[in-house]
N, C-alpha and C positions, 0 to 999 in steps of 0.2 A: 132388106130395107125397102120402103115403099117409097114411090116416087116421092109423097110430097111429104117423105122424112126425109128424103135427100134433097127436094127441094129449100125444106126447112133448114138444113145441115149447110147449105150453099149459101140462102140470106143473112141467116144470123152470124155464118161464119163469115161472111166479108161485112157485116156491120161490127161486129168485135172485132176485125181484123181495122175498119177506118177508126174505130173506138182507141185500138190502141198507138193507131199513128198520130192524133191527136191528140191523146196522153205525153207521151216522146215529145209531140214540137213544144207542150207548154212548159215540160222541163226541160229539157235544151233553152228553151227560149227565157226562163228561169234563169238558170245555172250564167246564162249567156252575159244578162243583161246586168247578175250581180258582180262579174268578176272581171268583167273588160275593162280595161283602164281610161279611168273619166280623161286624165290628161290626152292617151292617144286619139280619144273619138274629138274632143276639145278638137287637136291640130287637123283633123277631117272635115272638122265642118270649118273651121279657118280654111279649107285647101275647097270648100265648095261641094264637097260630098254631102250627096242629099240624103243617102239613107244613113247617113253617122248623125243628120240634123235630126232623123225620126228617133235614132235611139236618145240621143239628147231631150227628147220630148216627153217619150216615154218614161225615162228618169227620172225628169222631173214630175214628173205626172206617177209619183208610187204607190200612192195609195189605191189610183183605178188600173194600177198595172199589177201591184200584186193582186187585186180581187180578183181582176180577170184570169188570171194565171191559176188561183185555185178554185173558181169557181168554175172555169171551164176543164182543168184536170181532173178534179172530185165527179164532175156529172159524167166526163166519158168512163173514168173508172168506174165506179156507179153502174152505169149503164151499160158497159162489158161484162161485167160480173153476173149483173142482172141476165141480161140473153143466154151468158154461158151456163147460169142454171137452170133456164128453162130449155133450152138447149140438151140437156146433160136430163134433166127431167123426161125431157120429150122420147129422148133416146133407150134409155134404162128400163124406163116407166116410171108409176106412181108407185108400186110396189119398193120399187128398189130404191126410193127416197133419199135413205140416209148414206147411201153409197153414192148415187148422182150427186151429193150433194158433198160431198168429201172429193170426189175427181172433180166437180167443177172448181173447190174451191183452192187446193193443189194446183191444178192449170192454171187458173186465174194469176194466184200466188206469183209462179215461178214467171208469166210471161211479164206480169206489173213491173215485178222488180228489177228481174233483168232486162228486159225491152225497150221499160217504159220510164224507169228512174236510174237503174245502174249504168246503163249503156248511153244514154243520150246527154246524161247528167257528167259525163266521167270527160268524152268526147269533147263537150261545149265549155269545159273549165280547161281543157286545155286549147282550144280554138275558139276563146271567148271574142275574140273581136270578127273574128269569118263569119261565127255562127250569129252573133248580134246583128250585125250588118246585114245577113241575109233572110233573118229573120222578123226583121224589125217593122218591116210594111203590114204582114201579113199578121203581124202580133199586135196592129196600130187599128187597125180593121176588127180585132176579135174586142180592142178595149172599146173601140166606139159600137160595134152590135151589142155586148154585156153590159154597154153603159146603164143602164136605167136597173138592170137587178145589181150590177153592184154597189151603184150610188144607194139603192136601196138599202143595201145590208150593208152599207160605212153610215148611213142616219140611222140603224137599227141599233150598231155596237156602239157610235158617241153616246146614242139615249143609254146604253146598261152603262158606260164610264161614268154619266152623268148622276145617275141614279145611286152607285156606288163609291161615288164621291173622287176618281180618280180623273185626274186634268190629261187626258191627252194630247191637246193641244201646244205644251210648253217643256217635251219631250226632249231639247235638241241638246245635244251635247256641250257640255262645259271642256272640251279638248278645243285649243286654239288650231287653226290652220298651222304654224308654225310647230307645234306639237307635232301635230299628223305629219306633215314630211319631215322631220328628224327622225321619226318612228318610221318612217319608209327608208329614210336614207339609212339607220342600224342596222335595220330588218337585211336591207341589202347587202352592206354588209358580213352580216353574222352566215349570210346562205352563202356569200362568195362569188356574190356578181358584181362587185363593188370592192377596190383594191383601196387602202388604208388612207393613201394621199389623197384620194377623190373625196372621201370619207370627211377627213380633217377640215379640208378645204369648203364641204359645202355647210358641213357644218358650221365652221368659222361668220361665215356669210349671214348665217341663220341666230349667231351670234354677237353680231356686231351691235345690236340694239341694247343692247345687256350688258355691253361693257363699256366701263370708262375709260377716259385716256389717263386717267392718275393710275387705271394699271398697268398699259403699256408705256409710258412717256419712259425718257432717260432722263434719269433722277441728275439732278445740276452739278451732284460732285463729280459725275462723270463729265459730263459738258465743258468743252473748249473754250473760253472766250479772251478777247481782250482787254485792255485799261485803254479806255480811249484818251485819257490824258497821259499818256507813253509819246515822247515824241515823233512828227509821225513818219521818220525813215524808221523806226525803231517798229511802229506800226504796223507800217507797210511790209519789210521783212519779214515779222512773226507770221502775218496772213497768209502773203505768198506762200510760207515754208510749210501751211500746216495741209493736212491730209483733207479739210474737209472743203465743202463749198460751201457752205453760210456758216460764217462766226460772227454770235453774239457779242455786241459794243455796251460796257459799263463804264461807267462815272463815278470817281467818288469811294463808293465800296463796290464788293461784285453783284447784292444782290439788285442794284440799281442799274436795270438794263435801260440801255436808251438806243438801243439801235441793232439792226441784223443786217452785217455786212455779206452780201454776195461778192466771194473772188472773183468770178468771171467780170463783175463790172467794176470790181477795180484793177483787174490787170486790163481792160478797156481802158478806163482812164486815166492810168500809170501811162498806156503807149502813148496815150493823144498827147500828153504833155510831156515827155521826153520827144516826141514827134517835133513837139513848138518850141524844146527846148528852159520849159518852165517847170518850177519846183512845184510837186504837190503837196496841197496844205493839209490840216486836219479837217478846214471846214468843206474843201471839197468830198473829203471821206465821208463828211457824215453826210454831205450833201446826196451823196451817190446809195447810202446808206437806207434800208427798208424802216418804215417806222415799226417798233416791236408789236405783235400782234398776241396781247393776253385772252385767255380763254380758263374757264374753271377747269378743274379738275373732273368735277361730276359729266363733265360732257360726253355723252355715248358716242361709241366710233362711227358709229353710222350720221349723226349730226355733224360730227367732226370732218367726216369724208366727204360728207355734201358740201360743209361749206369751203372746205381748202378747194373745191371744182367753184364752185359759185366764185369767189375772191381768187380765186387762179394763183394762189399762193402754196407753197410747199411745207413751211414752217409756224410753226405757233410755240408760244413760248404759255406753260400751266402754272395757274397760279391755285391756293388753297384759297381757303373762305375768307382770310383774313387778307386777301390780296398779297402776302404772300409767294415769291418766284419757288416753285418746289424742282421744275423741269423743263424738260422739250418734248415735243410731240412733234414726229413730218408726214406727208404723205406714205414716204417708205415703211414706216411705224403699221401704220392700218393694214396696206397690203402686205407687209411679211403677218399680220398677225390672220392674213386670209389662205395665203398660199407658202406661209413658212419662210425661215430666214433666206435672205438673198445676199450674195456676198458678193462683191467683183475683185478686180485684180488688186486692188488697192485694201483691204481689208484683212487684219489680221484674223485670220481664220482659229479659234479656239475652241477646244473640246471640254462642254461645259457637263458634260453628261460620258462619263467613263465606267462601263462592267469591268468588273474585275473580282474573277470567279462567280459567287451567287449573291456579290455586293455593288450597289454602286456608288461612284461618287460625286459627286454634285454639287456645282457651281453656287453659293448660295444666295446669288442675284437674280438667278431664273427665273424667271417666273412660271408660278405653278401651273398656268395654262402651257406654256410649253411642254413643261416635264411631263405633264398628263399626256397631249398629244403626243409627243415622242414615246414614251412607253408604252400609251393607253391605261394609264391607271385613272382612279378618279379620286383623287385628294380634292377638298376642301378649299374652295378659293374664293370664299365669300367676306373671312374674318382678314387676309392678308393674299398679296400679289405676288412673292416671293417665296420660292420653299426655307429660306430662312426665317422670313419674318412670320412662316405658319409656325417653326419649329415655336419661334420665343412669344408668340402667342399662346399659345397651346400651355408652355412650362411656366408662363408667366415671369419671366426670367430673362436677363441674356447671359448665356449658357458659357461655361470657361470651357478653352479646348481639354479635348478628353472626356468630355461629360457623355452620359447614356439617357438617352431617354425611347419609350416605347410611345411610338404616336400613330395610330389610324394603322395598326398594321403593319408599322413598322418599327425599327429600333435605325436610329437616330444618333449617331456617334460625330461631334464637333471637330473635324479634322485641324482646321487651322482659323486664326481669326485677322482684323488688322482692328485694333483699337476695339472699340466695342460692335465693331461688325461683323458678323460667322460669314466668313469669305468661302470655305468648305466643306461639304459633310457626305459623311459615309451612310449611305441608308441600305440596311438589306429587311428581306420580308421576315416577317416572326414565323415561328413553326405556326404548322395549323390554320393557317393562314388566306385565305382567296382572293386573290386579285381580280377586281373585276372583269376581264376577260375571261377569266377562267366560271365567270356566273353563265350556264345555261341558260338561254332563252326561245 
């Protein structure tokens, strides 16, 4: 070998050699800056890191981040290639053409992919935030040098979009924000970095817009109240003795609410006036008494949860379109329907949801967003709130005990009823069958 083939073997080999460290930082810097998490660099540049601010810039800035990324990737490849066959030409000779030219392109081959896309590519997707961060100056520098030939070729491709009639401009996606994190919170999920209650809970949150309170509220036949024309030692006893702390005041008939008494203020004002030694009347009770506070039914939990903070109130009483008393709605309502039922010492604990073998049985007041959460299944809770009231939607019908029906997957047996209400049902899965959990994603 003559000196200035080894000369030659020396230059072109460390300009292929920076050709292809330059290949590597724009795919690492690539790989880096697609798959870091917007939220973590977000709390960085909140926390005053400057170079979490560049990659935030550069993000926004995609269109002259991707040019530059493949327009400076494509030229050093390019231009490695090119040297390595003149290179491999210079070396062989001109004779030996099609052989220089098969080893260059073999070399070239094997160093591009492994070096310069598999390795630094594989690396930066698992160190997407180290490698963004460190890369991010020096990647902000190569979009502002490229600027002018890649602003170039983004007016050269809008003119052929324009030319062939497609709107690049009005590209952006029909997925809501809300969408995309329930799809991250799955995702999580389904891989196992996300345990079921976190799951429920943030979902719930993401769901409160979506639901009304005529699905959660308790329905009135359940609801406690009194006759406030009862006389009022007779009043007063019933209140003291019951389990809750606000009971609803009717007049008249029950569905004529006129008042929500808080215990706590009237065993307040029971002390004061055994204190003074004076009878308490009715009109003190109502005096001490909340005015009732009506709200529709169509009201979303999340308006609902604002305003009981806003009015510093705990309770609301729901009425239909026809004004109407159907239920009650509290504060406790929304949050168990965020973080799941909450029970204290005082609460009869019931098991509304019982396996027994490959069947279950089920409370048939439930409501179907719980059953789904507790099992994870995804029944249908658009037509009805209740997995009873899906059953007698669905049959069209309300159903005599013993009856069978096959609905959504399941088979549907009427355990027990009280009047025309399905207070019970037996549900197991049909053969052949998939539970949504068991769907691949």
């Amino acid at each position: 070998m003559t000196p200035e083939m080894t000369h030659d073997l020396f230059l072109y080999g460390t300009i292929i050699l920076l050709c292809l460290l330059f290949s590597a930082f724009f795919s690492a810097a690539e790989t880096a800056m697609t798959a870091v998490s917007r939220a973590r660099i977000y709390q960085l540049v909140m926390d005053g890191n400057k170079r979490a601010q560049v990659v935030t810039r550069l993000r926004r800035e995609k269109e002259s981040l991707i040019g530059t990324v493949l327009l400076g990737n494509n030229a050093v490849n390019i231009a490695a290639s090119s040297l390595a066959t003149t290179l491999s030409l210079s070396y062989f000779g001109e004779k030996e053409g099609g052989f220089s030219l098969f080893v260059s392109t073999v070399v070239m081959t094997v160093l591009v992919v492994v070096f310069t896309e598999v390795l630094p590519k594989t690396y930066a997707i698992n160190h997407a935030e180290k490698v963004s961060l460190r890369f991010a100056p020096a990647l902000l520098l190569a979009v502002k040098v490229l600027y002018p030939l890649t602003k170039s070729i983004q007016v050269f491709i809008s003119g052929l979009f324009r030319v062939v009639g497609v709107d690049a401009t009005n590209a952006n996606s029909l997925i809501s924000a809300t969408d995309v994190i329930r799809g991250t919170i799955e995702l999580h999920h389904r891989e196992g970095n996300m345990i079921k209650q976190d799951r429920d809970m943030l979902g719930s949150i993401l769901d409160l817009n979506d639901i009304e309170v005529g699905e959660i509220m308790m329905h009135r036949k359940e609801v406690e109240t009194l006759n406030a024309d009862l006389p009022v030692e007779e009043l007063i006893a019933q209140a003291v003795s019951t389990m809750h702390s606000r009971i609803p005041l009717w007049r008249g008939e029950p569905d004529n609410i006129i008042g929500l008494l808080h215990i706590k203020n009237l065993i307040k004002a029971l002390n004061e006036y055994r204190a003074a030694s004076k009878p308490m009347t009715i009109d003190e009770v109502m005096r001490i008494s909340r005015k009732p506070w009506f709200i529709p039914e169509t009201t979303s939990l999340r308006d609902q949860l604002l305003a009981f903070r806003n009015k510093r109130q705990h309770f609301a009483f729901v009425v239909d379109e026809y004004g109407g008393w159907r239920g009650v709605v509290t504060l406790e309502d929304i949050i168990e329907e965020i973080v799941g039922d909450i029970d204290d010492e005082h609460d009869e604990v019931e098991t509304d949801i019982q396996k027994v073998g490959e069947a279950y049985y089920v409370n048939g007041a439930l409501s179907l967003r719980d059953l789904n959460r507790h099992l994870d299944w995804n029944l249908p809770d658009q037509d009805a709130s209740t997995i009873a009231g899906l059953l007698i939607h669905e049959v069209e019908a309300i159903p005599s005990v013993g009856a069978q029906f096959d609905v959504h997957g399941f088979r549907f047996t009427v355990v027990s009823k009280d009047g025309a209400q399905v207070t019970r049902l037996r549900m197991e899965k049909l053969p052949d069958t998939k539970l949504p959990e068991d769907v691949e994603v």
